[in-house]
BAVEXKE-922747 format. One record per atom (N, C-alpha, C, O): y, x, z; residue in one letter; atom name; chain. Coordinates in steps of 0.02 Angstrom, whole numbers, plus 50000, padded with zeros to 5 digits. Atoms other than C-alpha are relative to their C-alpha. Layout:
% BAVEXKE-922747
yy/xx/zz/aa/at/ch
Y/X/Z/A/CA/A $
...
This chain:
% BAVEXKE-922747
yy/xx/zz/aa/at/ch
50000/50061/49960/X/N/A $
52934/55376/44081/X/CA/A $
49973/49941/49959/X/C/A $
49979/49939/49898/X/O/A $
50006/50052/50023/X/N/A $
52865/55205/44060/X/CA/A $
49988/49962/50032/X/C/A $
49959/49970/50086/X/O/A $
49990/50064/49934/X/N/A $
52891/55018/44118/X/CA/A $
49916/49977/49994/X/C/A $
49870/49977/49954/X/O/A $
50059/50027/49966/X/N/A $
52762/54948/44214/X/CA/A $
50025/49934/50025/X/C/A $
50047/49930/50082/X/O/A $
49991/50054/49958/X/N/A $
52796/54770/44239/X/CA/A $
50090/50007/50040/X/C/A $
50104/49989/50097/X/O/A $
49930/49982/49995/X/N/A $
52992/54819/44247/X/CA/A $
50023/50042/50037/X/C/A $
50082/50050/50052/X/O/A $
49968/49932/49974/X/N/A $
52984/54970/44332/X/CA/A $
49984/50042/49959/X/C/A $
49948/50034/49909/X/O/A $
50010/49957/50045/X/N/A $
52999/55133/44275/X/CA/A $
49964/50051/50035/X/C/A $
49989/50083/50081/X/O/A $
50024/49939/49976/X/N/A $
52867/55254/44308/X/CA/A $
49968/50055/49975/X/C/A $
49922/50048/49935/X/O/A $
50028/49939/50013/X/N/A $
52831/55435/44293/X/CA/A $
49958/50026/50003/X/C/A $
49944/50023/50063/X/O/A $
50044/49975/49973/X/N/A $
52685/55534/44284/X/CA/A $
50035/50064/49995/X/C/A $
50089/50075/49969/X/O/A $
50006/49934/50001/X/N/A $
52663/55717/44317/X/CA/A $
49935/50016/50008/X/C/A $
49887/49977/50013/X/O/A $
50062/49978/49991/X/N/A $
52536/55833/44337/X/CA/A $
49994/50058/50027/X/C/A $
50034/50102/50010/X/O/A $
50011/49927/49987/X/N/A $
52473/55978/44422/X/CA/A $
49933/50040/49985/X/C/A $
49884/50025/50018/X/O/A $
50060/49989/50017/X/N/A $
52341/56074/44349/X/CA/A $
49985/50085/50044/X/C/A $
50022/50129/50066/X/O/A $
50021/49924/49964/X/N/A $
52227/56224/44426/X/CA/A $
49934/50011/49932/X/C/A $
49895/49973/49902/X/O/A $
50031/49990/50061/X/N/A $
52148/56332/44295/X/CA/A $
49973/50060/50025/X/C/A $
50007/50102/50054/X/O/A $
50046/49949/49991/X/N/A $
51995/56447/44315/X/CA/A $
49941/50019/49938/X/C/A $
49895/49985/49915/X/O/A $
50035/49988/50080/X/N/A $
51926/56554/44158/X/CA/A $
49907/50007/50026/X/C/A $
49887/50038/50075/X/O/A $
50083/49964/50031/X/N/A $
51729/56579/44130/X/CA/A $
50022/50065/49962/X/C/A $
50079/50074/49941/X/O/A $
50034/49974/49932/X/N/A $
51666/56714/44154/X/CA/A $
50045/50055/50053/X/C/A $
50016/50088/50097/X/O/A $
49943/49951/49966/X/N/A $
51824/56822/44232/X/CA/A $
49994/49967/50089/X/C/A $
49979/50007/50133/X/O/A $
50001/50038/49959/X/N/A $
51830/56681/44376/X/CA/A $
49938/50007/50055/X/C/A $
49936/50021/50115/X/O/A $
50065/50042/49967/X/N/A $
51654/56631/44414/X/CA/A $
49965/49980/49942/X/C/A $
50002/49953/49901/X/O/A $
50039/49994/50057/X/N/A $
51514/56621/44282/X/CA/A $
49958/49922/50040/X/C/A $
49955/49885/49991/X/O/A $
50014/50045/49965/X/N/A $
51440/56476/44391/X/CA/A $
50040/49945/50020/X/C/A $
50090/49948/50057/X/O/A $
49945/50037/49999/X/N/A $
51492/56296/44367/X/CA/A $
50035/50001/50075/X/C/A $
50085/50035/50084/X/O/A $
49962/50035/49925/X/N/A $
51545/56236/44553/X/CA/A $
50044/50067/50004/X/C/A $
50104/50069/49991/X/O/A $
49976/49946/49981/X/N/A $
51575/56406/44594/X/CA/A $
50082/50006/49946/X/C/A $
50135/50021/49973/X/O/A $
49927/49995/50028/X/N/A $
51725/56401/44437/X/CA/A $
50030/49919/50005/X/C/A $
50084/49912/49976/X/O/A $
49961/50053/49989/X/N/A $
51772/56217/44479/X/CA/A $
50037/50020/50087/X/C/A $
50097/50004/50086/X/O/A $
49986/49975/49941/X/N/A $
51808/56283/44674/X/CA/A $
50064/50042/50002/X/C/A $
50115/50031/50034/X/O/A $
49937/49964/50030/X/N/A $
51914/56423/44595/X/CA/A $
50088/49940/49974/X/C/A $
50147/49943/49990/X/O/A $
49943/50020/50016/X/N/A $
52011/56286/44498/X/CA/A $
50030/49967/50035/X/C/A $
50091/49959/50033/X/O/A $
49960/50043/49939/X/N/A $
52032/56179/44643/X/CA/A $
50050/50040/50044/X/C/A $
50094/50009/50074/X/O/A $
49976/49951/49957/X/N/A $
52101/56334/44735/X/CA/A $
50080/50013/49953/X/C/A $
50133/50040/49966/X/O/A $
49940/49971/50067/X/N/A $
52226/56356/44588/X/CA/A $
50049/49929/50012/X/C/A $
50109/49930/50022/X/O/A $
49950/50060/50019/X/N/A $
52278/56158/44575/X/CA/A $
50034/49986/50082/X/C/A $
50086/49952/50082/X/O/A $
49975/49993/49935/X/N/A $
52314/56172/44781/X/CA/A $
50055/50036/49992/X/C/A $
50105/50000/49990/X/O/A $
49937/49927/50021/X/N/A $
52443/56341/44746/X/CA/A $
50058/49946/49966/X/C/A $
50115/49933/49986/X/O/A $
49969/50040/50045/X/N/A $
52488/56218/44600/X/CA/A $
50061/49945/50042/X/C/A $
50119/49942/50022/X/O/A $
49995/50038/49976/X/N/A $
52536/56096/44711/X/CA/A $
50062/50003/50050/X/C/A $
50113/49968/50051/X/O/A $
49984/49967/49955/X/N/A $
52588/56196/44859/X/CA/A $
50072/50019/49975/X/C/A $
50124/50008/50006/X/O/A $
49922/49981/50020/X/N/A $
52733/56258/44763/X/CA/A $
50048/49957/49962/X/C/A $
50084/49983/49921/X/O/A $
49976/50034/50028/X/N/A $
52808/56119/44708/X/CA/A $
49967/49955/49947/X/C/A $
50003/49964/49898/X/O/A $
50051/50036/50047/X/N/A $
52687/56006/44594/X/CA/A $
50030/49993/49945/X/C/A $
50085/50020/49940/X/O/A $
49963/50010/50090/X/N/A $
52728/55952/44397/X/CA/A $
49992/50079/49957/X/C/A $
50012/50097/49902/X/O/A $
50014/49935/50027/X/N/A $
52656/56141/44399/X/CA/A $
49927/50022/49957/X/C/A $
49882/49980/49961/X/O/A $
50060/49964/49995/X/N/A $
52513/56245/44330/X/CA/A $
50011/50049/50029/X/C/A $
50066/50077/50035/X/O/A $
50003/49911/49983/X/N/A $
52427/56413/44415/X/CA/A $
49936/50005/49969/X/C/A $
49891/49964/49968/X/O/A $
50069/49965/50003/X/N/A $
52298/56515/44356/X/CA/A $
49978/50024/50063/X/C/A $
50019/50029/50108/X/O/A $
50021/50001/49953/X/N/A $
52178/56557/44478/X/CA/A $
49996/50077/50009/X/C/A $
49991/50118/49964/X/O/A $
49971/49924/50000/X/N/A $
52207/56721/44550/X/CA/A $
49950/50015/50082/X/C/A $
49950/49979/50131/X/O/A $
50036/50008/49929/X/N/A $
52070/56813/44689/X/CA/A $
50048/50010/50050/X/C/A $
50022/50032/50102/X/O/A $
49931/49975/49929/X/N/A $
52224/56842/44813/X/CA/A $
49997/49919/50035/X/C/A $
50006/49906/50095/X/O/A $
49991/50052/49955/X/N/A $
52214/56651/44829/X/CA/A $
49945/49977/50050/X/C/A $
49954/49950/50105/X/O/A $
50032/50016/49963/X/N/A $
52047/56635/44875/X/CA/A $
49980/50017/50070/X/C/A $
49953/49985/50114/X/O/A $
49998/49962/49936/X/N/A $
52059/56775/45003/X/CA/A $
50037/49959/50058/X/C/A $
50008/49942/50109/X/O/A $
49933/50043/49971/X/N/A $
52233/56676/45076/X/CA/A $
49954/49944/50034/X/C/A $
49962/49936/50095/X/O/A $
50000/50067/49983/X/N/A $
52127/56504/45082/X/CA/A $
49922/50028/50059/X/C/A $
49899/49987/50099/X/O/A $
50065/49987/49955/X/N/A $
51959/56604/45184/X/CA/A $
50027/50024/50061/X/C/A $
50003/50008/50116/X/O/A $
49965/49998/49933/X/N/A $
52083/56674/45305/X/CA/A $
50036/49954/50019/X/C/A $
50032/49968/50079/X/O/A $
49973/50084/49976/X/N/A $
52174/56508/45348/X/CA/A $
49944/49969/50007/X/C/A $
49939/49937/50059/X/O/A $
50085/50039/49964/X/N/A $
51999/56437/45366/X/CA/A $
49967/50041/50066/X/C/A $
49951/50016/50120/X/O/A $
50007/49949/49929/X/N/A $
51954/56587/45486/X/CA/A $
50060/49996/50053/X/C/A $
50051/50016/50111/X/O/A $
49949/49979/49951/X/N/A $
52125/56579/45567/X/CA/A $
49992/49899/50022/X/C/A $
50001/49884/50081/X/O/A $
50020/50071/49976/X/N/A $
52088/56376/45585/X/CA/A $
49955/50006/50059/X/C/A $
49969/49989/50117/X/O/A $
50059/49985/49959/X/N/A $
51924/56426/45661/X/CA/A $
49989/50012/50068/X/C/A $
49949/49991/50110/X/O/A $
50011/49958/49944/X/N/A $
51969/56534/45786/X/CA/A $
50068/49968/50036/X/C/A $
50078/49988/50094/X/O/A $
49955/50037/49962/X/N/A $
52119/56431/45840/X/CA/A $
49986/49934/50034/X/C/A $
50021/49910/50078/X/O/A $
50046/50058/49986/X/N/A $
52018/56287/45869/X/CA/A $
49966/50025/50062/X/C/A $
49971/49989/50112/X/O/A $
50034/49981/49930/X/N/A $
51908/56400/46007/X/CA/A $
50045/50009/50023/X/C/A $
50038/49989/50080/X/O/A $
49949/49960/49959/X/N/A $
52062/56473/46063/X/CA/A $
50019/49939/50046/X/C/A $
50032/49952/50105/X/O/A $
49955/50069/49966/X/N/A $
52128/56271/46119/X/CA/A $
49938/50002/50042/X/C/A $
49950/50026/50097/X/O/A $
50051/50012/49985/X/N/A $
51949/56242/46167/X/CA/A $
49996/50038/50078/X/C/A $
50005/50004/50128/X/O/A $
50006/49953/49943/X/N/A $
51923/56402/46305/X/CA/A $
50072/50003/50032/X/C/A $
50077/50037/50083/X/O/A $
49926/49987/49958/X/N/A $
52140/56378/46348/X/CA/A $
50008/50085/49987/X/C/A $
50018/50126/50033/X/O/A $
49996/49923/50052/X/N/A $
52150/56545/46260/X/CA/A $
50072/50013/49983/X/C/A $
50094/50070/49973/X/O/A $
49934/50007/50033/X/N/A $
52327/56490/46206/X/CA/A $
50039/50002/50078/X/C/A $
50020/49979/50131/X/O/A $
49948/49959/49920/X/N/A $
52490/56577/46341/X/CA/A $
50050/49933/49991/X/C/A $
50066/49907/49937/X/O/A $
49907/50016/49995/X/N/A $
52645/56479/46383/X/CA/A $
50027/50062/50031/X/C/A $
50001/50082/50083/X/O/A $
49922/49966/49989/X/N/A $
52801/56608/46398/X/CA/A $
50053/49951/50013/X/C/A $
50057/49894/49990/X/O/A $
49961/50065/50004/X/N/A $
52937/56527/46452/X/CA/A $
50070/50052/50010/X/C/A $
50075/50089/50060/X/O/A $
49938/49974/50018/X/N/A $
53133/56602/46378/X/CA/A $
50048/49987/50037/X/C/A $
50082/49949/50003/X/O/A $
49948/50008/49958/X/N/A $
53266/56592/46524/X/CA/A $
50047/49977/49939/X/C/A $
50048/50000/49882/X/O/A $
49932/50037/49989/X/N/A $
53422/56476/46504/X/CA/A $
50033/50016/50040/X/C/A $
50025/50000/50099/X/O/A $
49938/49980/49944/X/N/A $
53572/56553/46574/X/CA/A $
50071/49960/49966/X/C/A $
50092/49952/49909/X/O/A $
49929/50026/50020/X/N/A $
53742/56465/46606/X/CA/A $
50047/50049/49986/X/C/A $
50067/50093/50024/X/O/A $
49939/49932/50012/X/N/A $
53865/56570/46523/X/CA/A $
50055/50004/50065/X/C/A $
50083/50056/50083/X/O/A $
49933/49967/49979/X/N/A $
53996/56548/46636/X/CA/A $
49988/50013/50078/X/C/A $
50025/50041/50118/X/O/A $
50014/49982/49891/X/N/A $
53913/56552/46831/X/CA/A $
49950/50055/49967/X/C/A $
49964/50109/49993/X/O/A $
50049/49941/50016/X/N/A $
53774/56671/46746/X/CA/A $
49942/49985/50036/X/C/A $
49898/50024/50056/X/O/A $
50074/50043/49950/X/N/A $
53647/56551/46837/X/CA/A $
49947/50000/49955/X/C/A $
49960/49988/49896/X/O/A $
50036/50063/50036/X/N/A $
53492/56500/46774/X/CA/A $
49995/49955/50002/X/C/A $
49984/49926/50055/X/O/A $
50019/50096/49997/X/N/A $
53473/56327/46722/X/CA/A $
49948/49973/49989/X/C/A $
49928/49927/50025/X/O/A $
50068/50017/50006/X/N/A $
53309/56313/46637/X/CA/A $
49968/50064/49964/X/C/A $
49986/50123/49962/X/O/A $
50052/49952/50046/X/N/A $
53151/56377/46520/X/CA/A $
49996/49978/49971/X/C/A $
49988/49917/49971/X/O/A $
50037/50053/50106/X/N/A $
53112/56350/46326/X/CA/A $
49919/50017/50021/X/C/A $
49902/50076/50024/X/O/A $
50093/49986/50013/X/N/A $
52894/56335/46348/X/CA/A $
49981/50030/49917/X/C/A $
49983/49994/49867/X/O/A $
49990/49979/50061/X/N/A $
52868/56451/46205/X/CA/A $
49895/50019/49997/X/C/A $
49872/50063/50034/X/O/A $
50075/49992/50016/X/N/A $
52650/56445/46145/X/CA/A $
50005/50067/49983/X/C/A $
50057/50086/49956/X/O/A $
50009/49931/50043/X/N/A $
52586/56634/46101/X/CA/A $
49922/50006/50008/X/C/A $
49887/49972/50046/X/O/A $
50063/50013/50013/X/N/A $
52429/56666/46062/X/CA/A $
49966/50095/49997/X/C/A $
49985/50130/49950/X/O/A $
50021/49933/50007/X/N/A $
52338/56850/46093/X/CA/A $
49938/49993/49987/X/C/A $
49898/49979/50032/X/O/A $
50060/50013/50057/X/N/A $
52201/56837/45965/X/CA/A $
49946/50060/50031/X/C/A $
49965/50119/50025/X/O/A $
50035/49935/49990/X/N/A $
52051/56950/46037/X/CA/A $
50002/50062/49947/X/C/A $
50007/50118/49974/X/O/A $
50007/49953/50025/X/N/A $
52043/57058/45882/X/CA/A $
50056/49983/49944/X/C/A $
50062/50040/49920/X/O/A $
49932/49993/50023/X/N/A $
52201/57016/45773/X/CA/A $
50065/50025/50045/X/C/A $
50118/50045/50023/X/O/A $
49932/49977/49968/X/N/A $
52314/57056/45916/X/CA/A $
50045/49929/50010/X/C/A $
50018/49874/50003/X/O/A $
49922/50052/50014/X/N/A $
52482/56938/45923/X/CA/A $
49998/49965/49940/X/C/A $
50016/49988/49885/X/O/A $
49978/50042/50042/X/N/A $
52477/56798/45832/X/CA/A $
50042/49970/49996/X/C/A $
50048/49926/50038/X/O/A $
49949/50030/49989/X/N/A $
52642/56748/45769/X/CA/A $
49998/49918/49986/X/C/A $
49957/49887/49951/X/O/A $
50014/50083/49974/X/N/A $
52686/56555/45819/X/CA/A $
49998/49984/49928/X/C/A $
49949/49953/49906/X/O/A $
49991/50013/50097/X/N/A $
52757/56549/45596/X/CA/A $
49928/50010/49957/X/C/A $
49914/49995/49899/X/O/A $
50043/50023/50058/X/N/A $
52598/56570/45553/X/CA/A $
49932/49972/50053/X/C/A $
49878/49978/50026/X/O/A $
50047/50041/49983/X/N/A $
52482/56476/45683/X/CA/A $
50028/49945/50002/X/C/A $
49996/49900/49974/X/O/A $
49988/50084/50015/X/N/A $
52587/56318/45700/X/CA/A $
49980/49957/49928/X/C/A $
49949/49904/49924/X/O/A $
50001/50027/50040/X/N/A $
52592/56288/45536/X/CA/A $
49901/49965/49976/X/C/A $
49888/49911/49950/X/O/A $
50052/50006/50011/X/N/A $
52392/56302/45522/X/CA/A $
49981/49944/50057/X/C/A $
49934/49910/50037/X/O/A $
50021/50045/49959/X/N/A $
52374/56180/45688/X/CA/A $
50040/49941/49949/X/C/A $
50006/49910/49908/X/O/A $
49971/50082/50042/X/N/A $
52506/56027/45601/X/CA/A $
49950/49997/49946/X/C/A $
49936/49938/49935/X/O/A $
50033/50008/50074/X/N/A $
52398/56046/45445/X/CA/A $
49932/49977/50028/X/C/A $
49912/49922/50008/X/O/A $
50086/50010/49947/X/N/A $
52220/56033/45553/X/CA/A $
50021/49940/50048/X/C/A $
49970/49927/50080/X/O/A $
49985/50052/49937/X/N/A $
52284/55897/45674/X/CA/A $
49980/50039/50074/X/C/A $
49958/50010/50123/X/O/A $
50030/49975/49935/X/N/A $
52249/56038/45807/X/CA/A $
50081/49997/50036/X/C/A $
50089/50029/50088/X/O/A $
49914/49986/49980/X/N/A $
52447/56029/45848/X/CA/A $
49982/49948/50056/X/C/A $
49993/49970/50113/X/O/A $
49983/50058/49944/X/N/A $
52424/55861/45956/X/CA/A $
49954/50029/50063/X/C/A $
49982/50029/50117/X/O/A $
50019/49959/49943/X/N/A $
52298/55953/46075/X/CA/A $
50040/50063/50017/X/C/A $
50065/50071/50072/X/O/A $
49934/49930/49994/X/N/A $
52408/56121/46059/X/CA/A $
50046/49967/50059/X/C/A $
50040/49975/50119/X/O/A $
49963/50026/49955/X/N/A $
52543/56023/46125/X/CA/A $
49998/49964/50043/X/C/A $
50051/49961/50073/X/O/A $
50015/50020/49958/X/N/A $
52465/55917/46239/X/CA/A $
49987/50050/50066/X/C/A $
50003/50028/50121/X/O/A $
50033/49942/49947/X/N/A $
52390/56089/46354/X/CA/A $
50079/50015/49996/X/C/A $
50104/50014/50053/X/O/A $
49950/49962/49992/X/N/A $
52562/56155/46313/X/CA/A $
50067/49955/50046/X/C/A $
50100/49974/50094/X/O/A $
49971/50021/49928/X/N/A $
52659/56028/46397/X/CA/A $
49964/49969/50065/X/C/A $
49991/49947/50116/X/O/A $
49996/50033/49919/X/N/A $
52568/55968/46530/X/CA/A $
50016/50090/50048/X/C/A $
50061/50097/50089/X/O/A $
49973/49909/49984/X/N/A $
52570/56195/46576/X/CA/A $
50040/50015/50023/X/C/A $
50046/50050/50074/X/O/A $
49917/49990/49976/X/N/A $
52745/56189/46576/X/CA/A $
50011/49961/50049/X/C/A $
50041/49976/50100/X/O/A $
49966/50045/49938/X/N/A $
52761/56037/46668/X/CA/A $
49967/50012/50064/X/C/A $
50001/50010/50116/X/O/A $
50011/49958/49931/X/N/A $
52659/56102/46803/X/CA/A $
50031/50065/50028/X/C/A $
50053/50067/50085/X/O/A $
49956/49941/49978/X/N/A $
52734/56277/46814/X/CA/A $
50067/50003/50019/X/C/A $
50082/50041/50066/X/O/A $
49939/50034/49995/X/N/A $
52903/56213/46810/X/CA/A $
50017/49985/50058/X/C/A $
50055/50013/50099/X/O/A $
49988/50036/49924/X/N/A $
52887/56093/46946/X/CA/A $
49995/50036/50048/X/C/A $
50000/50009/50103/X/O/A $
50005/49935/49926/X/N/A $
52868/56247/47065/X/CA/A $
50048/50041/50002/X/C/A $
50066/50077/50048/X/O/A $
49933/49967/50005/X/N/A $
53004/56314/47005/X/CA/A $
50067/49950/50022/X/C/A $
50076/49903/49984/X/O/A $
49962/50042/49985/X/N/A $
53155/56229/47098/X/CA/A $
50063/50001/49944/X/C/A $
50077/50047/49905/X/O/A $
49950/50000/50036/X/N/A $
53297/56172/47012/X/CA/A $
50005/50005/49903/X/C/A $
50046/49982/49862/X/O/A $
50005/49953/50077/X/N/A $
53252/56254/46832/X/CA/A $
50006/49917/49952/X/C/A $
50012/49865/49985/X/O/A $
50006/50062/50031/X/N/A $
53251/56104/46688/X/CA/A $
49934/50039/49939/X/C/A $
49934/50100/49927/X/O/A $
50017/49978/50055/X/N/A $
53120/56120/46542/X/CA/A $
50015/49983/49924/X/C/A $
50051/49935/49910/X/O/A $
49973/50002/50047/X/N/A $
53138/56136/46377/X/CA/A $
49937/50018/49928/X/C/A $
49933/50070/49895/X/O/A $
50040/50000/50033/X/N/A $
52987/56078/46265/X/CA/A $
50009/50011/49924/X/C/A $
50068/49997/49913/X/O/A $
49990/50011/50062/X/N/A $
52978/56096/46070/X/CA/A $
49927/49963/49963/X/C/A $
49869/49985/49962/X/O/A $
50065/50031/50020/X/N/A $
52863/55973/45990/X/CA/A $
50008/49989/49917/X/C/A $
50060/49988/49884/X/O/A $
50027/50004/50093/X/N/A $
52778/55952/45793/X/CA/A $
50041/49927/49987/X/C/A $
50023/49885/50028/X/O/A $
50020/50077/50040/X/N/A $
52838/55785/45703/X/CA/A $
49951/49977/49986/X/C/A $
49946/49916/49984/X/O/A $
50071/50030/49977/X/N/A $
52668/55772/45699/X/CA/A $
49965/49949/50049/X/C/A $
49922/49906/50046/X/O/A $
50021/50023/49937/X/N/A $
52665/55733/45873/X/CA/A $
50031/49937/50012/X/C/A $
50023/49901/50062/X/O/A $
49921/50062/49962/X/N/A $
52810/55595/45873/X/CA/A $
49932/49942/49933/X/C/A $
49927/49881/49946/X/O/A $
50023/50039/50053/X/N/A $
52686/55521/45706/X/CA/A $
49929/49971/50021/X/C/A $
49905/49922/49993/X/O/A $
50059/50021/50004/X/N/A $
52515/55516/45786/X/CA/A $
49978/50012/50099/X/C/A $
50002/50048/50143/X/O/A $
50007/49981/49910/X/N/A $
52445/55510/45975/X/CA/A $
50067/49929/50031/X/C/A $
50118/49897/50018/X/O/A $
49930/50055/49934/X/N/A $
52525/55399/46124/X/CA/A $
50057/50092/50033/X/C/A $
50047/50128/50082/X/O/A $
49961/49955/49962/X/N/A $
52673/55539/46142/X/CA/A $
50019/49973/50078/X/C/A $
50008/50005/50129/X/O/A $
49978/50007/49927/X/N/A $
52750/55427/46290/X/CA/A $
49970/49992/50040/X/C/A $
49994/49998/50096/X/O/A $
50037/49997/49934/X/N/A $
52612/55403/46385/X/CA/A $
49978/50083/50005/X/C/A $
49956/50105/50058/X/O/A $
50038/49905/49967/X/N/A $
52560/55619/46370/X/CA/A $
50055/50014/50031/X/C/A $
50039/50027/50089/X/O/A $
49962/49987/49968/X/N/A $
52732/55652/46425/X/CA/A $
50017/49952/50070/X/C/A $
50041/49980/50119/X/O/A $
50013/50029/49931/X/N/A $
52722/55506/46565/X/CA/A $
49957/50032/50051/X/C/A $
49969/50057/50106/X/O/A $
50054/49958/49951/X/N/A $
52561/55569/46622/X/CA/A $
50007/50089/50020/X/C/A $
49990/50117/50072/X/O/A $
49995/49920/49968/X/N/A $
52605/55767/46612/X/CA/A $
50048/49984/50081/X/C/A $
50030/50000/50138/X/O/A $
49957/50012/49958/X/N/A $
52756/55705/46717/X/CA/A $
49996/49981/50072/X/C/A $
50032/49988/50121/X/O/A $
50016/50036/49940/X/N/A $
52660/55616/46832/X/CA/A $
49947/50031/50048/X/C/A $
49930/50016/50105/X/O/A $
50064/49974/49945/X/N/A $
52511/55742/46872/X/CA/A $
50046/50073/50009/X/C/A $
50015/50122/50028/X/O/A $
49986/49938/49991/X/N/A $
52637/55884/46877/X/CA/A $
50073/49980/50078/X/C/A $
50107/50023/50106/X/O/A $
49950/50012/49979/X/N/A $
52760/55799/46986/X/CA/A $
50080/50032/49991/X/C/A $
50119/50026/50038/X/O/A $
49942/50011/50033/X/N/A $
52918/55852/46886/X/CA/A $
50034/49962/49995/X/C/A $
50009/49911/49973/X/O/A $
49971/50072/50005/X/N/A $
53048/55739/46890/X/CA/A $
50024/50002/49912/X/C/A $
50055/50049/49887/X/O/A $
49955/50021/50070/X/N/A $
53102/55675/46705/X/CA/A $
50049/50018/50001/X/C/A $
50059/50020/49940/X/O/A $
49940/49978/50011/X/N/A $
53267/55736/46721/X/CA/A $
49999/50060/49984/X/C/A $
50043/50084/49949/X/O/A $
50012/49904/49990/X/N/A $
53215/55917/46732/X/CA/A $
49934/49981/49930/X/C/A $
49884/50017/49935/X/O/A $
50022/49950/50051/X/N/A $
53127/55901/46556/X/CA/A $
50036/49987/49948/X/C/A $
50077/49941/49951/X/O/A $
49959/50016/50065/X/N/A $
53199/55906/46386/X/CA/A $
49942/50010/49922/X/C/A $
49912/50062/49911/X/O/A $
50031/49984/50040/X/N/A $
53108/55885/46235/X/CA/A $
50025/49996/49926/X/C/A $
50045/49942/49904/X/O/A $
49985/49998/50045/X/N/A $
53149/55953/46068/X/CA/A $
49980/50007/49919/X/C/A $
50024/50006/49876/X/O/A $
């Protein structure tokens, strides 16, 4: 530590380290590597080092491909709502639906939500995600009598975008009444 004008401040560091010629014998090509290393670095808690290891670069070309193709997927409405019954325990009624996103990837199959959400909040593709995903619900819903919904949205979404006017407007072109949604 050291004062700065009577505060006290810390550095740290995170370093990413990529050997010549094991790496990449080619500068950019081994600065790319180390950037890939000081990200990991980072990723796991920073004040770290990693060596650069090819497992990461594989990791960071499929999260760029799985970006890619999640991006067309919003684009063509490619992306499902499911929606998880709410039963009252004690009449054994239904009460509502959780709108749950799934995603059937043409040639991966089932993409689980744990590892596409995380790649939309990181891309800013989450605020369109969830924009198609509730207005979806709030139309399907509203045809359903009685039922309530039961949205789940990014902190993302509460940080960037007019949330109250997308949920005004889903509300308003789906004719749902506000009481019948819940968002969590």
């Amino acid at each position: 530590p050291f004062d700065l004008d009577g505060h006290e401040i810390i550095v740290t560091a995170s370093i990413g380290v990529a050997l010549a010629p094991g790496d990449a014998e080619e500068p950019g090509r081994l600065l790319q590597h180390a950037d890939i290393a000081l990200y990991r670095a980072k990723d796991e808690g920073r004040n770290a080092f990693r060596f650069f290891e090819p497992e990461m670069d594989a990791r960071l070309q499929n999260r760029r491909a799985l970006e890619h193709d999640l991006r067309a997927a919003l684009a063509r409405g490619h992306l499902e709502v499911h929606y998880q019954l709410q039963v009252d325990l004690r009449s054994q009624e239904p009460v509502g639906v959780e709108a749950l996103v799934r995603w059937l990837h043409p040639e991966r199959g089932w993409v689980p939500p744990q590892e596409f959400i995380p790649v939309a909040e990181e891309s800013g593709l989450i605020l369109p995600l969830g924009e198609q995903v509730l207005r979806r619900a709030c139309a399907q819903v509203a045809a359903w009598p009685r039922l309530r919904l039961s949205v789940n949205l990014s902190p993302v979404q509460f940080r960037h975008g007019d949330l109250v006017g997308l949920v005004r407007s889903a509300l308003e072109e789906s004719g749902l009444d506000a009481w019948r949604l819940e968002l969590e």
